[in-house]
C-alpha positions in Angstrom: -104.6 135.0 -145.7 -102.6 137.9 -144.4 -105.6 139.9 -142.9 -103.9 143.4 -141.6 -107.4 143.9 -139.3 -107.1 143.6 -136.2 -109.7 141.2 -134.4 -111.7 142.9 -131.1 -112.0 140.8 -127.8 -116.1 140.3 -127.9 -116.0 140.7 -123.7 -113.4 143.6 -124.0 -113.7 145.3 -127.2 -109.2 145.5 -127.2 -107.4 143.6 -129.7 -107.4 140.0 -129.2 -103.5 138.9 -128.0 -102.4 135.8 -126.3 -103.0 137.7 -122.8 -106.9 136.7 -123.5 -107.7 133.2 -121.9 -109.5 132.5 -125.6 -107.2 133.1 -127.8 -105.4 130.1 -129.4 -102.2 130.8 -130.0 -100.6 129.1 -133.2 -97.7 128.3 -131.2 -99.8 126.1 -129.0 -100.9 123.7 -131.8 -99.8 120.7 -133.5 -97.9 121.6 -136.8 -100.4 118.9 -138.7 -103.6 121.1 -137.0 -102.4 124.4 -137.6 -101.0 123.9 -141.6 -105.0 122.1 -142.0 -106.1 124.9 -140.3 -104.0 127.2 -142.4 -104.6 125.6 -145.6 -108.7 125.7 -145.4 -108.6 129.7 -144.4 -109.6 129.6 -140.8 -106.4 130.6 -139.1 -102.6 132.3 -140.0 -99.8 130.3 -139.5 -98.3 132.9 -137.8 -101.1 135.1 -136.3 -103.7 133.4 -133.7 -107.5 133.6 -133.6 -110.1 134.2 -131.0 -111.4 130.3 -129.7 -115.1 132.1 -130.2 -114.4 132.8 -133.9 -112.9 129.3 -134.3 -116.3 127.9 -133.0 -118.0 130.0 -135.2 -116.5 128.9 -138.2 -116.2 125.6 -137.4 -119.9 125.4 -137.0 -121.0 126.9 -139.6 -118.5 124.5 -141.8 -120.8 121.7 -140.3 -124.0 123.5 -141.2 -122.6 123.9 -144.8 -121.8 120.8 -145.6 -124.6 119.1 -144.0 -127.2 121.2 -145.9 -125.1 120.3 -149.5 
């Protein structure tokens, strides 16, 4: 999943980096939640994602597979 974008802040339209209060930092999670994580396309094992983004997908996960 080695996306070369780079992902904006939605409050500061910069890069999103660990400086940001939302970011989740892949260091920060437990190696069973980040490899699940990793394995189902929401984040890179080695690159972090925005905790809005996260949300995002993780809601519209529910939405899919309650609608299925």
């Amino acid at each position: 999943m080695e996306n070369k974008k780079t992902h904006s802040c939605p409050f500061k339209h910069e890069e999103c980096t660990r400086e940001c209060a939302l970011y989740i930092d892949p260091d920060e999670l437990n190696e069973v939640v980040k490899n699940k994580l990793a394995s189902v396309g929401v984040i890179d094992r080695g690159k972090g994602i925005c905790a809005f983004k996260n949300l995002s997908l993780c809601v519209n996960r529910i939405l899919y597979e309650e609608l299925i």
